[in-house]
N, C-alpha and C positions, 0 to 999 in steps of 0.2 A: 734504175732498174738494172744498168749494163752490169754494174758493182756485188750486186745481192749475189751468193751463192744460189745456183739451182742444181736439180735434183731432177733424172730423167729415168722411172723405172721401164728396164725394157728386157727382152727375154732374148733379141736380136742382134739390137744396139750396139757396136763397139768402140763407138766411137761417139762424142757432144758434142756440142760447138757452146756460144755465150756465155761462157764462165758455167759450164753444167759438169756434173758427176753422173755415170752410168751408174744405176745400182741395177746388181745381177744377183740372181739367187734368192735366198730369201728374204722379199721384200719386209716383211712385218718386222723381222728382226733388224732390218736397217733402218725402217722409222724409228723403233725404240731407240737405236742410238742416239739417233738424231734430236728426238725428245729429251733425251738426257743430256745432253747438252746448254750449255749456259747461251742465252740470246733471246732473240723474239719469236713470236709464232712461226708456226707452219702455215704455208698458203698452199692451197690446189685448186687449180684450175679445171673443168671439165669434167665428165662423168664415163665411168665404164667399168671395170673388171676390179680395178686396184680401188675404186669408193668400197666394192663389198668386201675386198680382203680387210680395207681398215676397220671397215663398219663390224666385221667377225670378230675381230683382235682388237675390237675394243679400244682402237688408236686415234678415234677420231673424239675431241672435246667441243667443238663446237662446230654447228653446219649451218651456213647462210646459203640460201637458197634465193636468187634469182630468176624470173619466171619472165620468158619471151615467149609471147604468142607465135606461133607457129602449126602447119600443118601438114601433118606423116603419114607415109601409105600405110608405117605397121605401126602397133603402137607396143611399148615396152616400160616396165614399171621400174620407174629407178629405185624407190627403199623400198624393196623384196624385202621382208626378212629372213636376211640367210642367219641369222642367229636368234633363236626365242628370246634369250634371256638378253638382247640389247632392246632400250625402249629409246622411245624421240618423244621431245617433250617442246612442244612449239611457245619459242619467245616473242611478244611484239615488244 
């Protein structure tokens, strides 16, 4: 894991540490690079702000979704659709 390139979108950030890249600015446009690049997948860990940029722009090709019980004072819906014309189509 120390070896893999990462990737750390931030709007603050100026600095990484673990072998990370700050990407600043337009994030959508820096996954696409990153997609067009020769290698293996994209991985992302965690949920917030940057799933709906992908999920709008169309950047994202596959979503594994793991599910921990847990329990929140507020509750918030993670696939909002912020885009009509994106659909999810569930694999087992």
């Amino acid at each position: 894991m120390n070896s893999i390139p990462k990737y750390v979108a931030s709007r603050t950030l100026k600095k990484a540490s673990w072998n990370a890249s700050v990407i600043h600015g337009d994030i959508a446009d820096e996954v696409r690079k990153l997609k067009s690049q020769p290698g293996k997948d994209i991985v992302k860990y965690g949920t917030g702000l940057l799933d709906r940029v992908l999920f709008a722009q169309r950047l994202v090709d596959l979503l594994c979704i793991i599910v921990y019980p847990f329990r929140s004072a507020t509750a918030h819906t993670y696939l909002k659709r912020s885009n009509p014309r994106c659909t999810y189509a569930c694999r087992t």
